[in-house]
FIPA-610406 format. One record per residue (C-alpha): residue number from 1; residue in three letters; x, y, z. Coordinates in pm, 1 decimal. Each point is the difference from the previous one (the first is absolute). Layout:
N
   k   r     east    north       up
 NUM ALA        X        Y        Z
...
// end
This chain:
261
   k   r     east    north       up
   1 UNK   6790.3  -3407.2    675.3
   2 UNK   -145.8     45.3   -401.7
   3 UNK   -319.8   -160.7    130.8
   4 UNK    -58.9    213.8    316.4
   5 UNK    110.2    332.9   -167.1
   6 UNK   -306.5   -115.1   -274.2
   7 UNK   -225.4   -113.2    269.6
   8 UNK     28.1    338.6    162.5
   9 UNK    -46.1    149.8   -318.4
  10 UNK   -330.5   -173.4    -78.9
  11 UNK   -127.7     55.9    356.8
  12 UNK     60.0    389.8    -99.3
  13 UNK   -119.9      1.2   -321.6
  14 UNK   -334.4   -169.7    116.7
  15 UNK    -29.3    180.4    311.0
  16 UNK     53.3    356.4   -189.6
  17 UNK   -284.0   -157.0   -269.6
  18 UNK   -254.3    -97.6    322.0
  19 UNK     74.5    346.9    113.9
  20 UNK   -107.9    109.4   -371.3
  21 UNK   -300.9   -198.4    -29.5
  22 UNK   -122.7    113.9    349.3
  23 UNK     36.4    371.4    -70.8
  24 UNK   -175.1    -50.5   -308.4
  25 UNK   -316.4   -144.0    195.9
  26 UNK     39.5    232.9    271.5
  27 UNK    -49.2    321.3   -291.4
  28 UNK   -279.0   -230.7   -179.3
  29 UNK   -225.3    -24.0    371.9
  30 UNK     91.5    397.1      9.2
  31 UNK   -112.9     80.3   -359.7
  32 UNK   -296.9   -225.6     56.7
  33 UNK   -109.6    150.1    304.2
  34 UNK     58.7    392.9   -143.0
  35 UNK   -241.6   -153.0   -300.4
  36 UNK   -267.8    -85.7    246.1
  37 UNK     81.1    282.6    192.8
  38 UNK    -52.5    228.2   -311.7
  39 UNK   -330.6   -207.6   -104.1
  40 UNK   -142.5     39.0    337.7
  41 UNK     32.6    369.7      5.3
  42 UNK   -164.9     46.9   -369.8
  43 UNK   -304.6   -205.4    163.4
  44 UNK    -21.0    200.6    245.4
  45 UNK     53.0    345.6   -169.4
  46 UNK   -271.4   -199.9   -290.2
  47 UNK   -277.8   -103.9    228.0
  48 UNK     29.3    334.7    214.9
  49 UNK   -128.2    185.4   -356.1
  50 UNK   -277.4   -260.3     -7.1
  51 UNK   -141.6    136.4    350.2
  52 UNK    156.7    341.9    -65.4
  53 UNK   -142.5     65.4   -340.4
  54 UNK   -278.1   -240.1    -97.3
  55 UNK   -330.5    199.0     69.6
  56 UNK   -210.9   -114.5    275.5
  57 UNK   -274.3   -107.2   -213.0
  58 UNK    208.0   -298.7   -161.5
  59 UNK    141.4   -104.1    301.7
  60 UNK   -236.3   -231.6    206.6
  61 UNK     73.7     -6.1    369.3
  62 UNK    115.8   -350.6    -13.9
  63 UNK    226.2     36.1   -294.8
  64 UNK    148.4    303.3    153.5
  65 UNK     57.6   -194.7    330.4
  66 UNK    150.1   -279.8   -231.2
  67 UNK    239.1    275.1    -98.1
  68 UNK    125.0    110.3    337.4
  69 UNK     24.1   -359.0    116.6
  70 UNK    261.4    -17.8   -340.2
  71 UNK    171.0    306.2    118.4
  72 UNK     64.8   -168.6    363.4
  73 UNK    113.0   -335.4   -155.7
  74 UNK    226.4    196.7   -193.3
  75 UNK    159.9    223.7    263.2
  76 UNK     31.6   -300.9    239.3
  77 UNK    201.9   -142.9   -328.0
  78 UNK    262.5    288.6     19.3
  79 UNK     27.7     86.8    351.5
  80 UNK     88.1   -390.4     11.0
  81 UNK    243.1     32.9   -282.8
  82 UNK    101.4    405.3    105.6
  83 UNK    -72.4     82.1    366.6
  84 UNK    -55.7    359.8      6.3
  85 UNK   -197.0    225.4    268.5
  86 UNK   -166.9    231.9   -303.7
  87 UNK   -119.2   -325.4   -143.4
  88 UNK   -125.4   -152.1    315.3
  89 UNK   -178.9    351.5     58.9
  90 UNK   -159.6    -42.6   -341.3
  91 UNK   -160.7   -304.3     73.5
  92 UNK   -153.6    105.5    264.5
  93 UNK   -186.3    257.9   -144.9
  94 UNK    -83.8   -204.2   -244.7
  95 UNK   -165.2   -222.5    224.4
  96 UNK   -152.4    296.0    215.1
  97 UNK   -161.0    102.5   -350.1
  98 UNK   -132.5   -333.2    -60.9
  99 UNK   -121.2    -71.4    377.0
 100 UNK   -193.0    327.5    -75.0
 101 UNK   -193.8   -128.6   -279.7
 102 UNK    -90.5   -264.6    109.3
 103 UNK   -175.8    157.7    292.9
 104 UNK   -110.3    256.4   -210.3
 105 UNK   -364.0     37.8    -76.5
 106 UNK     38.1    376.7   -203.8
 107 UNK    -31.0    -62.8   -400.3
 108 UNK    281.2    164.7   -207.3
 109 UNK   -111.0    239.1   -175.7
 110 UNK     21.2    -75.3   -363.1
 111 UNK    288.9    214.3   -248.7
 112 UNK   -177.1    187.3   -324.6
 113 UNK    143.9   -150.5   -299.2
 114 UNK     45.2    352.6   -224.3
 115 UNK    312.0    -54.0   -174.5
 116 UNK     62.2   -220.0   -337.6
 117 UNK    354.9    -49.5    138.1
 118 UNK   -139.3    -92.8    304.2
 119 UNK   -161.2   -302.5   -111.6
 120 UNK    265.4   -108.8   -249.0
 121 UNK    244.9     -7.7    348.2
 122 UNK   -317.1   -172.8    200.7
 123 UNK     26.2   -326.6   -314.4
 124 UNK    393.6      1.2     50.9
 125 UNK    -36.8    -66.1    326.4
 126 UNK   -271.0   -248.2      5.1
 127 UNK    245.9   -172.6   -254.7
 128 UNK    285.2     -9.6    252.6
 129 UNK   -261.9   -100.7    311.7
 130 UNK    -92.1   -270.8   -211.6
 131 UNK    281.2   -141.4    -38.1
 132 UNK     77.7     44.4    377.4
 133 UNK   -296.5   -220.5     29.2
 134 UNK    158.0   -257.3   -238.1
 135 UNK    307.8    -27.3    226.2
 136 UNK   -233.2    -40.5    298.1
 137 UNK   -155.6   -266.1   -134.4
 138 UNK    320.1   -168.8   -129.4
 139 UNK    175.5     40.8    344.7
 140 UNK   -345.7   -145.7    125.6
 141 UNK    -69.8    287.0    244.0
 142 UNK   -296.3    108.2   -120.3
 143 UNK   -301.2   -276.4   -114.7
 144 UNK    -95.2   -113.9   -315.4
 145 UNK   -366.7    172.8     51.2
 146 UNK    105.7    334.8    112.3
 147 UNK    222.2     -9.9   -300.6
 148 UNK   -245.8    -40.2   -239.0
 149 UNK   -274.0    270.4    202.0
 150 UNK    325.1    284.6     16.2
 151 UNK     81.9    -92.8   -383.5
 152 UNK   -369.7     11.5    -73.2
 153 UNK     -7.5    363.2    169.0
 154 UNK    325.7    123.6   -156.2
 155 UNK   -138.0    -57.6   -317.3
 156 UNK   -335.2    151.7     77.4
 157 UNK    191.9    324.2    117.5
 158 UNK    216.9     61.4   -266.9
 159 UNK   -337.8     38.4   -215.0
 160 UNK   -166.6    173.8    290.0
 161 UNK    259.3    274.0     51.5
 162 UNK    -60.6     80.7   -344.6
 163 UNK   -369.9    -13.2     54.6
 164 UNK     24.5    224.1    279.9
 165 UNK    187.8    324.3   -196.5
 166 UNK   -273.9    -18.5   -187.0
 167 UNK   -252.8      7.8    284.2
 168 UNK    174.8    258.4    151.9
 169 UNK     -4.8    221.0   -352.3
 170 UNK   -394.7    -54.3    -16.8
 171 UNK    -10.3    118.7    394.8
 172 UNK    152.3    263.8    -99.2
 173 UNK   -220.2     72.6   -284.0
 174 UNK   -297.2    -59.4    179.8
 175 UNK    106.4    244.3    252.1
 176 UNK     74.7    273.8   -234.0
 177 UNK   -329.3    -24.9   -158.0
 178 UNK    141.6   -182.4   -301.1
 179 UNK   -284.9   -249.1     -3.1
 180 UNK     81.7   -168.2   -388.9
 181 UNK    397.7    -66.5    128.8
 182 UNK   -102.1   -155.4    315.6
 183 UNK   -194.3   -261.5   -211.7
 184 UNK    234.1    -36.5   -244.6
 185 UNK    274.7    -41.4    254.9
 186 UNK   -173.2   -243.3    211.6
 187 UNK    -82.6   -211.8   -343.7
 188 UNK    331.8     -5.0    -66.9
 189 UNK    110.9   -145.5    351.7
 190 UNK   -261.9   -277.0    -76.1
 191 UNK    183.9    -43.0   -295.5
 192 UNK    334.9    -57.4    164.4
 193 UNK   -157.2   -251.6    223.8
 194 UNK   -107.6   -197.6   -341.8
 195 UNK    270.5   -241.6     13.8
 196 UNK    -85.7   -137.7    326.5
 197 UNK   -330.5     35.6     18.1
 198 UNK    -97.0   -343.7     67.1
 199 UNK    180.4     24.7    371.7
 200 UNK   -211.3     63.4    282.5
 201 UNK    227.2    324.5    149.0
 202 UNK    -34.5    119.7   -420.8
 203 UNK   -429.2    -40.1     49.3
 204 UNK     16.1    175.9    353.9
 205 UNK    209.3    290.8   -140.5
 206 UNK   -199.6      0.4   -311.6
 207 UNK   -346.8     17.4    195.8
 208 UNK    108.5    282.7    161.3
 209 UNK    103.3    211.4   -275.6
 210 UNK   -270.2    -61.9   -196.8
 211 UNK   -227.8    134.0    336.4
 212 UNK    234.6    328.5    -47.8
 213 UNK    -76.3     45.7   -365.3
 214 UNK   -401.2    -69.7    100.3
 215 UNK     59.6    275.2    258.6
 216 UNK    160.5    269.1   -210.8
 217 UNK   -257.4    -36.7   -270.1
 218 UNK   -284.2     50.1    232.2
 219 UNK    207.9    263.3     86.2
 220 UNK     29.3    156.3   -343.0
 221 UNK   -380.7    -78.0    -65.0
 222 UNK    -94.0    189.0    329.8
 223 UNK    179.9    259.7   -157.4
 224 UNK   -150.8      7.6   -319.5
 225 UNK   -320.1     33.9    156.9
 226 UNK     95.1    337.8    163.5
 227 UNK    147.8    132.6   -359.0
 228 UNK    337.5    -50.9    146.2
 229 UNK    -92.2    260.4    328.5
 230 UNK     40.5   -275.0    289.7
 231 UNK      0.9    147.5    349.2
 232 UNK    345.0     32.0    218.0
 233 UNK   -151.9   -248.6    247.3
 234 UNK   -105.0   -262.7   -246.5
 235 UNK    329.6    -29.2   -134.0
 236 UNK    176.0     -0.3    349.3
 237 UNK   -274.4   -291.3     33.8
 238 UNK    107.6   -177.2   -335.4
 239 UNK    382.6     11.8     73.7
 240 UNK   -109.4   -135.8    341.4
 241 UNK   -154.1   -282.2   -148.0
 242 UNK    281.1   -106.0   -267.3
 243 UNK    278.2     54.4    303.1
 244 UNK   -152.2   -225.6    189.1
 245 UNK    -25.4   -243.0   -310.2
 246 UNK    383.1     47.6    -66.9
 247 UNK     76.0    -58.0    323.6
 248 UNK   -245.1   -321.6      2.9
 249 UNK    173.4    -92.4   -307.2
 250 UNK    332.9     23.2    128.2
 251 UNK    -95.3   -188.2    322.9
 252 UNK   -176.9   -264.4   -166.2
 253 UNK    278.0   -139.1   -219.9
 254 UNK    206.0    -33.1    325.9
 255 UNK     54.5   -335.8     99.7
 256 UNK    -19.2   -144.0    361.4
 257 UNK     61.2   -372.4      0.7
 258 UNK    132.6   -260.5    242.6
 259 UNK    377.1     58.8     83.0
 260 UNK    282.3   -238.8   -103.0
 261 UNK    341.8    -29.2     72.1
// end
């Protein structure tokens, strides 16, 4: 009798420390999956403020395709892990934006860079989008030579953006008639471009600053000429001429490579 009463005991004891050892698996898979769940949705909210917030100009069509085809990975994550209808109609504007651009043949139009703050937020972020690329590369879902052309352009744009407030100072300068700031401004973009200088996007952008400068001196020489009494239509002609060089500019350091994914 002793040895069933302990028997039945033992058969408890273990059956009540299964039931233990199960519940504490069972709240383990549910932490686990809230911690991907959690992870997916800050990847999502992340790379949305890449497309959202990066200015056209450092964005490349096929990096910014990259990007949505992230986003849709990601959703297709949680919708797997969290079915939900506002999630599932998320993704599918996501992928009716990225079905547009890539059928799209109209240029973005590129975002002045006229703020200090501005391009201290524009080097934060292509901190955290490199390291995005890092994981990509890591979870092997983006290749090796992409990585090393988006890292190569990450780091070109966080001396660019810099570059390009003081671009858009000396535009500003020129336009005003401030002919000695303009130069000095556009120098000083050169500079900023120094420690890269040896990269072929660094000689393109620095080409085409050092055309600006050329044009705003002829500018100021014209006007020397003319004891500082230019005509209304020749300036409307010079500002003509260095928009269309900005905009060149701008264009220019753009890049349009193969696509990979």
């Amino acid at each position: 009798m002793t040895v069933i009463i302990v028997s039945v005991l033992l058969l408890v004891i273990g059956g009540f420390i299964a039931f233990a050892i199960y519940l504490q698996f069972k709240e383990q898979a549910r932490l686990e999956k809230l911690r991907k769940i959690v992870a997916l949705k800050n990847q999502l909210r992340q790379i949305r403020r890449y497309l959202d917030d990066i200015p056209p100009q450092y964005q490349p069509k096929d990096m910014r395709l990259w990007l949505f085809s992230r986003l849709l990975t990601h959703y297709d994550e949680l919708i797997k892990l969290q079915p939900d209808a506002t999630l599932s109609r998320r993704r599918k504007l996501t992928a009716e934006e990225m079905s547009e651009l890539q059928t799209s043949k109209q240029k973005r139009r590129a975002k002045p860079i006229n703020d200090e703050l501005m391009v201290m937020d524009l080097k934060r972020l292509f901190d955290s989008f490199q390291l995005c690329i890092k994981q990509a590369e890591k979870e092997k879902t983006l290749d090796t030579e992409v990585v090393a052309r988006y890292s190569n352009l990450l780091q070109f744009y966080k001396y660019k953006a810099k570059a390009d407030l003081h671009a858009y100072i000396a535009r500003q300068s020129f336009l005003s008639g401030n002919y000695e700031k303009a130069i000095a401004s556009y120098k000083e973009a050169l500079t900023q471009l120094a420690p890269i200088k040896g990269t072929a996007e660094a000689k393109t952008a620095s080409k085409q600053l050092t055309s600006l400068i050329n044009e705003v001196e002829e500018a100021q020489s014209g006007g020397g000429n003319d004891n500082g009494a230019s005509s209304h239509a020749e300036q409307d002609s010079a500002d003509s001429e260095l928009t269309q060089e900005w905009d060149k500019f701008i264009d220019e350091t753009e890049f349009k490579k193969k696509k990979h994914f």
